[in-house]
SEMARLUM-79160 format. One record per residue (C-alpha): residue in three letters; residue number from 1; x, y, z. Coordinates in nm, 2 decimals, always signed. Layout:
BEGIN
<site residu="ALA" num="NUM" xx="X" yy="Y" zz="Z"/>
...
***
This chain:
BEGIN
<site residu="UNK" num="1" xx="-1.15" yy="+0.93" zz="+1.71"/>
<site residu="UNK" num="2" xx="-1.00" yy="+0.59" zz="+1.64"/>
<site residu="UNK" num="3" xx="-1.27" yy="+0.33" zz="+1.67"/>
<site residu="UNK" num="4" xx="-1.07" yy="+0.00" zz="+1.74"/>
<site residu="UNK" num="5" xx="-1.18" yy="-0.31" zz="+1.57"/>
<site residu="UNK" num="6" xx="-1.26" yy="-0.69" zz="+1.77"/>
<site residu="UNK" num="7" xx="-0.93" yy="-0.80" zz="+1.89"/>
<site residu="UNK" num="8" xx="-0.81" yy="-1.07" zz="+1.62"/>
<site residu="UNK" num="9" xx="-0.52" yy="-1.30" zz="+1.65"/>
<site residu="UNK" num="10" xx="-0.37" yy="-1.36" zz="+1.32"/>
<site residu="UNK" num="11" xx="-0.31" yy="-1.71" zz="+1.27"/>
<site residu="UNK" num="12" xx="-0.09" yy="-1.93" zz="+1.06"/>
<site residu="UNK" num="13" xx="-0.19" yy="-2.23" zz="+0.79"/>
<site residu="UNK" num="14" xx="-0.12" yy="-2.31" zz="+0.44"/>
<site residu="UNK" num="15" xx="+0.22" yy="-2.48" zz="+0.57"/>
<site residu="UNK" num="16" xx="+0.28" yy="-2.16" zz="+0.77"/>
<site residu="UNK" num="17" xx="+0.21" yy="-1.89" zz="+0.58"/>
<site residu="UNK" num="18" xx="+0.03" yy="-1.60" zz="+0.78"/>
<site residu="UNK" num="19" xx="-0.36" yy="-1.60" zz="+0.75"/>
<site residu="UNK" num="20" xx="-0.55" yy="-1.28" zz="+0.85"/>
<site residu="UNK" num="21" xx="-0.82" yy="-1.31" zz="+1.05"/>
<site residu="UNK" num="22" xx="-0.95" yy="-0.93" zz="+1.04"/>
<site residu="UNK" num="23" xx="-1.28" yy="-0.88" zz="+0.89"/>
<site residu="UNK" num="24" xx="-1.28" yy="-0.73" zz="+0.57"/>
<site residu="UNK" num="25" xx="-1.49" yy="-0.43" zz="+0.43"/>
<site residu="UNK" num="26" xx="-1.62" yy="-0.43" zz="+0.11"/>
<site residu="UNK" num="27" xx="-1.62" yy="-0.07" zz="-0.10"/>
<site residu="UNK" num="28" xx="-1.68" yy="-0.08" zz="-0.46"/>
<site residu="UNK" num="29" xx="-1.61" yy="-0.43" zz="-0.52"/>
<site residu="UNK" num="30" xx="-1.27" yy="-0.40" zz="-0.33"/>
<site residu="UNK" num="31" xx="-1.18" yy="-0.56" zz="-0.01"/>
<site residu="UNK" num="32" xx="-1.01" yy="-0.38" zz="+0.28"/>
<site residu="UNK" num="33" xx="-0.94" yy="-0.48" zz="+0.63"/>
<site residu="UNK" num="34" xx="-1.04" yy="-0.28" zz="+0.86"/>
<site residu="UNK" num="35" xx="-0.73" yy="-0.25" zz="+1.11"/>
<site residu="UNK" num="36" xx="-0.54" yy="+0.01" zz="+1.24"/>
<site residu="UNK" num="37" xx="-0.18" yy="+0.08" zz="+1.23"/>
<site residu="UNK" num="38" xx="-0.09" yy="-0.11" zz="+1.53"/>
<site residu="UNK" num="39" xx="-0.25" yy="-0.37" zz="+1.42"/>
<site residu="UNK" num="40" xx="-0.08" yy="-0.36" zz="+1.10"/>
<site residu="UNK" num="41" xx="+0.27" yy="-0.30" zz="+1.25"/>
<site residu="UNK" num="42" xx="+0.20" yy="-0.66" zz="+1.48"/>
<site residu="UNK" num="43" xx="+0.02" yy="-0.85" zz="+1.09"/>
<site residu="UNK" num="44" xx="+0.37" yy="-0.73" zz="+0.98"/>
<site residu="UNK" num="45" xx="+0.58" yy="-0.91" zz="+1.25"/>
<site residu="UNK" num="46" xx="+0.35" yy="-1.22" zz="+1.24"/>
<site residu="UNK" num="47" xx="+0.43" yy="-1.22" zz="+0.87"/>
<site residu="UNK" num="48" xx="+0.79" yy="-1.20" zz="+0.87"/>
<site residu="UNK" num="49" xx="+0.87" yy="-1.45" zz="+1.13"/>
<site residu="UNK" num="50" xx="+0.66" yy="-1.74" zz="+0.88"/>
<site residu="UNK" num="51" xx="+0.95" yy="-1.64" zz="+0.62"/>
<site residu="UNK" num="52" xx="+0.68" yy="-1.72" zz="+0.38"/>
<site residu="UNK" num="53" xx="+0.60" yy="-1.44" zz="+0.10"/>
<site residu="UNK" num="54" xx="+0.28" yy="-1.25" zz="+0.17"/>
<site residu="UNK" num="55" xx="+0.18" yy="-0.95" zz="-0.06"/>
<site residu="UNK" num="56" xx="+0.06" yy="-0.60" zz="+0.14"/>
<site residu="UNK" num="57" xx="-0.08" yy="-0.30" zz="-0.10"/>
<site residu="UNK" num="58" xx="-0.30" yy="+0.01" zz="+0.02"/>
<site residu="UNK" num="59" xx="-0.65" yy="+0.09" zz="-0.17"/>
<site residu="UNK" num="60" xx="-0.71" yy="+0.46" zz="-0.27"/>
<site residu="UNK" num="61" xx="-1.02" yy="+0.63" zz="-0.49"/>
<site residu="UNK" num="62" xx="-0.77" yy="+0.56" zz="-0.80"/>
<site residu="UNK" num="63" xx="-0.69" yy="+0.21" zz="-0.73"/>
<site residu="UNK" num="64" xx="-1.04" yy="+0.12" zz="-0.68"/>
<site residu="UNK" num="65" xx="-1.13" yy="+0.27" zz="-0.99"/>
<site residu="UNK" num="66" xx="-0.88" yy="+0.10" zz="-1.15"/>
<site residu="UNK" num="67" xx="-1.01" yy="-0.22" zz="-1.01"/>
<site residu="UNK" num="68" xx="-1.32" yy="-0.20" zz="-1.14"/>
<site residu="UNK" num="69" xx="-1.23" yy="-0.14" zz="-1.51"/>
<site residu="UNK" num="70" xx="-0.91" yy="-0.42" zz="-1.50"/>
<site residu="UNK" num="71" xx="-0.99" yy="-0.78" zz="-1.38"/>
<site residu="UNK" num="72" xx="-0.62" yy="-0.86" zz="-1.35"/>
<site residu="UNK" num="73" xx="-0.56" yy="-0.59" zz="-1.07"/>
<site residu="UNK" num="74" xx="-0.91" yy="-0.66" zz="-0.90"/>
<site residu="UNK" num="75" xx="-0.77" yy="-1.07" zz="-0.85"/>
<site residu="UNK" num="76" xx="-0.46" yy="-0.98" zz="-0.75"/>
<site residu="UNK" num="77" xx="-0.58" yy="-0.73" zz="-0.47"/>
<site residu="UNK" num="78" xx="-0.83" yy="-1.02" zz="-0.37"/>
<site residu="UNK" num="79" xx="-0.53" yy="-1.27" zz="-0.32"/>
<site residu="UNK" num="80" xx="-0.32" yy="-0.98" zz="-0.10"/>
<site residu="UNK" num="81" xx="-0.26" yy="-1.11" zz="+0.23"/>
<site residu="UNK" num="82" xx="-0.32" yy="-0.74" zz="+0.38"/>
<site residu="UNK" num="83" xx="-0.50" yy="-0.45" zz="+0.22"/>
<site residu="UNK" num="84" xx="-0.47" yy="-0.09" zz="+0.39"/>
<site residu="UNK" num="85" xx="-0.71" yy="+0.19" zz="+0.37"/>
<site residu="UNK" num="86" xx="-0.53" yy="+0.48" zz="+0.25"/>
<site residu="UNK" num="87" xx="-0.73" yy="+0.84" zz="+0.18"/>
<site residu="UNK" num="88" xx="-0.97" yy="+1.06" zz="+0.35"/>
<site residu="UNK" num="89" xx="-1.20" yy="+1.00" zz="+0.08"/>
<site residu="UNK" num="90" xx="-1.25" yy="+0.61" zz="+0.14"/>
<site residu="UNK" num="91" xx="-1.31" yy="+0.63" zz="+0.51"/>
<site residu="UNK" num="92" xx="-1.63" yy="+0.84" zz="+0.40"/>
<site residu="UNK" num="93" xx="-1.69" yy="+0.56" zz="+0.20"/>
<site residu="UNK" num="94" xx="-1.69" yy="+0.29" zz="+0.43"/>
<site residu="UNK" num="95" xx="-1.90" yy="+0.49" zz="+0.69"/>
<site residu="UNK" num="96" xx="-2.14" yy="+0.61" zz="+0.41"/>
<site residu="UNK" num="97" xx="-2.18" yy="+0.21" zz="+0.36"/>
<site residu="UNK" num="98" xx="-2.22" yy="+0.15" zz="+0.73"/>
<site residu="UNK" num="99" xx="-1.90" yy="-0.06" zz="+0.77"/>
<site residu="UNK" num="100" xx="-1.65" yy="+0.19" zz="+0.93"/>
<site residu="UNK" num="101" xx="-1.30" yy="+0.13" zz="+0.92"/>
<site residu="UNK" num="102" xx="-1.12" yy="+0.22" zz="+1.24"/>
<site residu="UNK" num="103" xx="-0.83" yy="+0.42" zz="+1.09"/>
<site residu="UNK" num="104" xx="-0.65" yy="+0.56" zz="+0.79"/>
<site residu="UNK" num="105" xx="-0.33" yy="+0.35" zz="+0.71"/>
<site residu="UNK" num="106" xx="-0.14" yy="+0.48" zz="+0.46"/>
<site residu="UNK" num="107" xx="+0.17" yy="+0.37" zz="+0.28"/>
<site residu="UNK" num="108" xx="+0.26" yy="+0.75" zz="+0.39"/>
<site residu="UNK" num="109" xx="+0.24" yy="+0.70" zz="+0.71"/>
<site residu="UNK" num="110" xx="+0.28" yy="+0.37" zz="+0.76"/>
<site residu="UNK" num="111" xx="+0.68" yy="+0.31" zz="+0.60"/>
<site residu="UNK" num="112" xx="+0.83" yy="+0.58" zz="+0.82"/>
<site residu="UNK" num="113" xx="+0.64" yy="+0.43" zz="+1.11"/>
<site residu="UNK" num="114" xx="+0.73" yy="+0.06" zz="+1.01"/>
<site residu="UNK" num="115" xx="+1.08" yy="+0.17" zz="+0.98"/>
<site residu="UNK" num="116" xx="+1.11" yy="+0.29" zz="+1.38"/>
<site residu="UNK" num="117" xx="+0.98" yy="-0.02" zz="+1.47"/>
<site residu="UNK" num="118" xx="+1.24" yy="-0.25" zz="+1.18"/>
<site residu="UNK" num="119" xx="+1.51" yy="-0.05" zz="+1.34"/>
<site residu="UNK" num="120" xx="+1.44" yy="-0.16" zz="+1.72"/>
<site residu="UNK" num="121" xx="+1.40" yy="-0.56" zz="+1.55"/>
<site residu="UNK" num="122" xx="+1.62" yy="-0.58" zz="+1.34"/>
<site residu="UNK" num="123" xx="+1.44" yy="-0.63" zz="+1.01"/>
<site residu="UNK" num="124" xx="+1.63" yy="-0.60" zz="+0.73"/>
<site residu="UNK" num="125" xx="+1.40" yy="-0.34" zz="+0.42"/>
<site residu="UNK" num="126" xx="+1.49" yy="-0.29" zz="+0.02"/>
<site residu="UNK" num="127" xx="+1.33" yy="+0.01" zz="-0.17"/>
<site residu="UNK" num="128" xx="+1.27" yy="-0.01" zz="-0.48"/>
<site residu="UNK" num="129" xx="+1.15" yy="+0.14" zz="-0.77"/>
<site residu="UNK" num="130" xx="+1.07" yy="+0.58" zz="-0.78"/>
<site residu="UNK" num="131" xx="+1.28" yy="+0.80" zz="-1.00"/>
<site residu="UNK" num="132" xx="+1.66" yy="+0.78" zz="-1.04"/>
<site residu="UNK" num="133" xx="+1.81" yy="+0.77" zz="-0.70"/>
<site residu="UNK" num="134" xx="+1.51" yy="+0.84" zz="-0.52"/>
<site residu="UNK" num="135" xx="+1.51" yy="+0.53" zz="-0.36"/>
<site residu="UNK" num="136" xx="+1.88" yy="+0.61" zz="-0.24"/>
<site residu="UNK" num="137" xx="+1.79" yy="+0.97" zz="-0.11"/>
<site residu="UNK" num="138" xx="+1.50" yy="+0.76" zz="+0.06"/>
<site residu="UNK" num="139" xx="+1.70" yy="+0.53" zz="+0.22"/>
<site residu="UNK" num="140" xx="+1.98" yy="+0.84" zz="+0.36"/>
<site residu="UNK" num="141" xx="+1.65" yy="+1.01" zz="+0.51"/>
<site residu="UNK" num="142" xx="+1.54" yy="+0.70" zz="+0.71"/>
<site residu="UNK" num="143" xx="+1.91" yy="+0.60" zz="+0.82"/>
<site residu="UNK" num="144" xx="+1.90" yy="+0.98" zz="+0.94"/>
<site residu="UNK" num="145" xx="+1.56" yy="+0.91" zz="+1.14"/>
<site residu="UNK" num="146" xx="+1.69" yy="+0.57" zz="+1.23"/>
<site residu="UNK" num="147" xx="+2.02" yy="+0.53" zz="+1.32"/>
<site residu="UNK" num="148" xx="+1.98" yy="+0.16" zz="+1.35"/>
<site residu="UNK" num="149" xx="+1.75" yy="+0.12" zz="+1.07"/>
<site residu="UNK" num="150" xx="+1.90" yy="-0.21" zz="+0.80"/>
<site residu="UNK" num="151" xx="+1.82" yy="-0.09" zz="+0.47"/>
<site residu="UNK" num="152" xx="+1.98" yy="-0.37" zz="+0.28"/>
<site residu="UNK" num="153" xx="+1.98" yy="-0.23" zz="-0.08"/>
<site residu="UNK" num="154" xx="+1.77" yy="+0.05" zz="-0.30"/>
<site residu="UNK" num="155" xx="+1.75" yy="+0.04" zz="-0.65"/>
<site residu="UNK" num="156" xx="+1.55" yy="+0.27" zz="-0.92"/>
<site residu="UNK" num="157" xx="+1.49" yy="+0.08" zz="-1.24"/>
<site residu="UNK" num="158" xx="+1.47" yy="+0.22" zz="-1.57"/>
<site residu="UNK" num="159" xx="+1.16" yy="+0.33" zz="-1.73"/>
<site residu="UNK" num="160" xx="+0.98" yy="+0.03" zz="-1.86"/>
<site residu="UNK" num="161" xx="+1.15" yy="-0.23" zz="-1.67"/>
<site residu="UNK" num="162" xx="+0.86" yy="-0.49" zz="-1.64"/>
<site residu="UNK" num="163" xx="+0.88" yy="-0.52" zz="-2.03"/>
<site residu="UNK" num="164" xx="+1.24" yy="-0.66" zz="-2.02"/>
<site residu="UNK" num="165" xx="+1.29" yy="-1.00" zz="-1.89"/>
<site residu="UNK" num="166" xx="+1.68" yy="-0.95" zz="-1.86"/>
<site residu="UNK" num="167" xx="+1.60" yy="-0.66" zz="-1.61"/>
<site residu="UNK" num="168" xx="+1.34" yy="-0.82" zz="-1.40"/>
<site residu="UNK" num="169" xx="+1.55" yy="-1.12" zz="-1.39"/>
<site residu="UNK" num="170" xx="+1.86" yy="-0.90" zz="-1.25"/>
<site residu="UNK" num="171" xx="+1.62" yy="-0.70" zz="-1.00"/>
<site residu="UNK" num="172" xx="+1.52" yy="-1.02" zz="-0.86"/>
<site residu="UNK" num="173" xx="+1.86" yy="-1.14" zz="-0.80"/>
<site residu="UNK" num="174" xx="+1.96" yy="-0.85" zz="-0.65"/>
<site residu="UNK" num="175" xx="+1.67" yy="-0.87" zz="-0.37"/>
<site residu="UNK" num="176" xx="+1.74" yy="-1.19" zz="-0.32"/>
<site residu="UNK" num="177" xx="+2.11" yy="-1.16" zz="-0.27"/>
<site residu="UNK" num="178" xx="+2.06" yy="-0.95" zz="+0.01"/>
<site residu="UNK" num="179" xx="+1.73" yy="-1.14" zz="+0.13"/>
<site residu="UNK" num="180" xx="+1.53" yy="-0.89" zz="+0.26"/>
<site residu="UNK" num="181" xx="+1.27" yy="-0.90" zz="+0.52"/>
<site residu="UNK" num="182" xx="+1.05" yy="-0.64" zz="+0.38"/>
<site residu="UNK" num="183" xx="+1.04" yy="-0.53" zz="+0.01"/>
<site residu="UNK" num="184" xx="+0.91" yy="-0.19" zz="-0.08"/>
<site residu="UNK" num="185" xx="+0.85" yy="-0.07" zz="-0.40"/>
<site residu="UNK" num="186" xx="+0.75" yy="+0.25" zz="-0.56"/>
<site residu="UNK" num="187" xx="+0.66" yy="+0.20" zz="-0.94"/>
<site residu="UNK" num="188" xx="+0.27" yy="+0.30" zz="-0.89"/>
<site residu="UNK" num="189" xx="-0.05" yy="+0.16" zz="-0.93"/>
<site residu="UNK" num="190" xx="-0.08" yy="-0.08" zz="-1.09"/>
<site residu="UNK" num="191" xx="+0.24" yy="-0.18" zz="-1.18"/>
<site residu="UNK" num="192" xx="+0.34" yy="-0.22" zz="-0.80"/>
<site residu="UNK" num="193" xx="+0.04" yy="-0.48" zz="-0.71"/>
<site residu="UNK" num="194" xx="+0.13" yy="-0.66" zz="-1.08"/>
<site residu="UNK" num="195" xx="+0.49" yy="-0.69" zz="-1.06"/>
<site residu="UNK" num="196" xx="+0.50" yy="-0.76" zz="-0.70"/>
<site residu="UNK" num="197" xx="+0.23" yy="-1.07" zz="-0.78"/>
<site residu="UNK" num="198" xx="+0.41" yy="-1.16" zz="-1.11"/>
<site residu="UNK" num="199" xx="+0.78" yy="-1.23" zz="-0.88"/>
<site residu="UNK" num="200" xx="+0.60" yy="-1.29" zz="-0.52"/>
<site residu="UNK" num="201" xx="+0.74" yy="-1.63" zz="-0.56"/>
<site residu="UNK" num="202" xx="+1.10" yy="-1.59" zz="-0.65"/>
<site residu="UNK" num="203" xx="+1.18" yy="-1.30" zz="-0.47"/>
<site residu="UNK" num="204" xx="+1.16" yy="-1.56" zz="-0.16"/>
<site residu="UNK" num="205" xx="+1.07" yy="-1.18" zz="+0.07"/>
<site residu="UNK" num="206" xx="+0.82" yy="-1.24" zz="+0.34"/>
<site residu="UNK" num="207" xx="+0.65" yy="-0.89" zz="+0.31"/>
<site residu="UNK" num="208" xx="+0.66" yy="-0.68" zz="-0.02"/>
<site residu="UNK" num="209" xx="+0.47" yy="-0.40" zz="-0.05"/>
<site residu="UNK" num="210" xx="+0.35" yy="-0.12" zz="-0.27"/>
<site residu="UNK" num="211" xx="+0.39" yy="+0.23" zz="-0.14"/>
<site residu="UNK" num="212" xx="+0.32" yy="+0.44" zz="-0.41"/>
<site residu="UNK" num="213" xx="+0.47" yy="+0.83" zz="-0.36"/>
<site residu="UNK" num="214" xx="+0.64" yy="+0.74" zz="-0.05"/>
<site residu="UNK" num="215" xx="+0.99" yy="+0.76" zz="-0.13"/>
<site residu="UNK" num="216" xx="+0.91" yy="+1.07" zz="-0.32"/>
<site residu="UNK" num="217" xx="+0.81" yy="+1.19" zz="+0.02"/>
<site residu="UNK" num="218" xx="+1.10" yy="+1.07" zz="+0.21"/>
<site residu="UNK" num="219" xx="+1.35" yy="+1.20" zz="-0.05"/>
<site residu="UNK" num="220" xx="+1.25" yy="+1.55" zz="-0.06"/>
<site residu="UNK" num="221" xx="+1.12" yy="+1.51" zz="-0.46"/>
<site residu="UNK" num="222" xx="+0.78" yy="+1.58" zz="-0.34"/>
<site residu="UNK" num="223" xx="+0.60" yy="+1.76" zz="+0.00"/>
<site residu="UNK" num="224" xx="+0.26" yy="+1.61" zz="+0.17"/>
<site residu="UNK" num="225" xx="+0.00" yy="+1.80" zz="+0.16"/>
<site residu="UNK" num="226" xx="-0.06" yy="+1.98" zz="+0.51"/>
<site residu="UNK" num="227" xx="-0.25" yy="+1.76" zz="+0.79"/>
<site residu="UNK" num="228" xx="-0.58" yy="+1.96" zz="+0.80"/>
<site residu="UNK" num="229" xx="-0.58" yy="+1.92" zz="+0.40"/>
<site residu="UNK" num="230" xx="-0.53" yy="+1.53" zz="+0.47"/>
<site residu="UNK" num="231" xx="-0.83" yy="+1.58" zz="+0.70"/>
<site residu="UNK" num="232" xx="-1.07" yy="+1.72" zz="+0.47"/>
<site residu="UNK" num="233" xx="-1.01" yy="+1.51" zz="+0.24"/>
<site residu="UNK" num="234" xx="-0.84" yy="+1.78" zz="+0.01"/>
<site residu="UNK" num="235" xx="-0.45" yy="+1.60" zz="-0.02"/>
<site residu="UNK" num="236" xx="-0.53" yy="+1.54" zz="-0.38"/>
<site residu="UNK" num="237" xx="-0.52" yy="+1.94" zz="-0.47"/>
<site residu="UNK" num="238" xx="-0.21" yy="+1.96" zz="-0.31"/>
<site residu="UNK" num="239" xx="-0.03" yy="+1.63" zz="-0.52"/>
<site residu="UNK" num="240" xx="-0.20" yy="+1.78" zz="-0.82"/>
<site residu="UNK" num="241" xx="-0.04" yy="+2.14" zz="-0.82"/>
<site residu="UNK" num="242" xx="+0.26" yy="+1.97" zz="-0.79"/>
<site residu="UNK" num="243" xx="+0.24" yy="+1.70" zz="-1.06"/>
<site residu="UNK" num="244" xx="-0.07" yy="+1.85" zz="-1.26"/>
<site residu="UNK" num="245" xx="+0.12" yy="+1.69" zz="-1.61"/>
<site residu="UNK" num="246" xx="+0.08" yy="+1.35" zz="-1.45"/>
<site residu="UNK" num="247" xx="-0.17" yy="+1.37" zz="-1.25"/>
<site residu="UNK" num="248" xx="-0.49" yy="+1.60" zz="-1.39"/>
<site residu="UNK" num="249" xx="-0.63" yy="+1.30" zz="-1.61"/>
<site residu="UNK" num="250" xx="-0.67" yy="+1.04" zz="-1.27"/>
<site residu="UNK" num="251" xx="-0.81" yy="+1.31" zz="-1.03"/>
<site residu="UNK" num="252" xx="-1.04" yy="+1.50" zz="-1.27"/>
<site residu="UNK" num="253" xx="-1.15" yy="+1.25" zz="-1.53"/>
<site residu="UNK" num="254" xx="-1.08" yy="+0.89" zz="-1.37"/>
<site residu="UNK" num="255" xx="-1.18" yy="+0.92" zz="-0.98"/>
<site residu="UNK" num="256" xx="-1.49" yy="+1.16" zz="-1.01"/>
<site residu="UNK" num="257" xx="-1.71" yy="+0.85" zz="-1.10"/>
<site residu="UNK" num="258" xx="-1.61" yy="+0.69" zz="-0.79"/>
<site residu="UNK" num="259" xx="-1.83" yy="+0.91" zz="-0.59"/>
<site residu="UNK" num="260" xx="-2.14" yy="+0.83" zz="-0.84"/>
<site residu="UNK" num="261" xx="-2.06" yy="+0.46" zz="-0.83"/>
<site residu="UNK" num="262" xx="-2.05" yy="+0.52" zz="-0.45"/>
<site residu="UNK" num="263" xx="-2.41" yy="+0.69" zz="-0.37"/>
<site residu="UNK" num="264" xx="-2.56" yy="+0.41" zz="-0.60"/>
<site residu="UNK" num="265" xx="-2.43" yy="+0.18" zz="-0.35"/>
<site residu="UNK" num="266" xx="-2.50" yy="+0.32" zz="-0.06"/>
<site residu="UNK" num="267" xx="-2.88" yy="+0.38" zz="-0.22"/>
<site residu="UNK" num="268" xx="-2.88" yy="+0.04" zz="-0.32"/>
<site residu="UNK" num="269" xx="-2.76" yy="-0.10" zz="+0.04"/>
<site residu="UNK" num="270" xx="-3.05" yy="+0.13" zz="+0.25"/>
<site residu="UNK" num="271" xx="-3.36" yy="-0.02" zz="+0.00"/>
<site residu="UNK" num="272" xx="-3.20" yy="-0.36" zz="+0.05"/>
<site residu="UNK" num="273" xx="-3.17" yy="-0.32" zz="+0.42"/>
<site residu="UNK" num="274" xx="-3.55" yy="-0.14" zz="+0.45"/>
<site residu="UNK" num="275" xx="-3.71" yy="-0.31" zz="+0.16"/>
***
């Protein structure tokens, strides 16, 4: 069951840049606002129309670990314009703290979904980042979804791109050549939310946004995990048969702590709220 959050209007100030006026939920530190996909789809159209840059990431278990262990990446999700809940496991969470989020938005879902409605406006997307030509394959499955859909321009940089100035300096040309109104990248956490902040000026986009495995998804490279797996919270066994080289050392040794870091608060918030 969806439980829909007060109706908000998101406003604009700051010489029109779009201000969010959802409320946020705190888990572990990390702040998440707790809206659901429609909502997110209409934060998005508010956003573009300012033409004024406004950074979007989703929060999983591995990014709010990261978070808590790397200041950098905790001050740049605080300055995002949007956060998104994304995993199973961090609904429990917010429930287990007694702030609920009304649904699951992930980058997943959300950038096929975004893309149906970007096809009916008119928006005009960039992917970038994934393995070589990912982003490409991406882009061929959406136009196949989306006849109409605008994808302006893909590219998949070379391994350790954000070291070389030259590089970065040519990627942002590129984007800006083509002037987006939605940026999506694909270089992972939490090199998406650092670059992204790093350029969010020069790339003159008014949405960019992290996505993490999505284009993987949409390109074929990797499958989601079945919908009742999703469910029960489980869709990290299926991404870490497929990728256990990359993946074993964040699900089994750098996410378990979240769960003990996440009964201490939920201890900590039923003394304070009895006490």
């Amino acid at each position: 069951m969806v439980i829909e959050p007060p109706e908000v209007t998101p406003t604009t100030n700051h010489g029109g840049r779009w201000t969010s006026r959802f409320y946020r939920v705190d888990i572990l530190g990390v702040q998440i606002d707790a809206v659901t996909m429609t909502q997110a789809m209409d934060a998005f159209a508010h956003m573009i129309r300012t033409r004024h840059p406004h950074l979007v990431f989703n929060v999983n278990v591995d990014i709010c670990m990261q978070a808590r262990l790397d200041s950098e990446l905790a001050s740049i999700l605080r300055s995002a314009d949007l956060i998104l809940v994304d995993g199973t496991p961090m609904m429990w969470a917010a429930r287990l703290l007694g702030t609920p989020l009304p649904e699951r938005v992930s980058g997943s879902d959300f950038l096929p979904k975004f893309c149906r409605v970007a096809a009916r406006s008119g928006y005009r997307i960039f992917l970038l980042g994934a393995g070589p030509g990912v982003a490409e394959r991406a882009k061929r499955a959406l136009e196949g979804l989306y006849p109409d859909l605008n994808i302006v321009g893909t590219y998949s940089p070379p391994y350790g791109f954000e070291r070389d100035e030259g590089v970065n300096a040519q990627i942002v040309e590129q984007v800006r050549r083509v002037a987006p109104d939605v940026l999506f990248t694909a270089f992972g956490a939490p090199k998406d939310q650092k670059w992204l902040y790093r350029f969010r000026s020069t790339l003159d986009v008014p949405i960019s946004m992290g996505v993490g495995s999505s284009l993987d998804y949409l390109a074929g490279r990797l499958k989601r995990a079945p919908r009742w797996m999703q469910v029960l919270g489980l869709e990290w066994t299926y991404r870490l048969a497929q990728e256990p080289r990359r993946l074993w050392r964040r699900y089994l040794i750098n996410d378990p702590p979240f769960f003990y870091h996440l009964a201490r608060e939920v201890v900590r918030r039923r003394a304070t709220t009895h006490g």
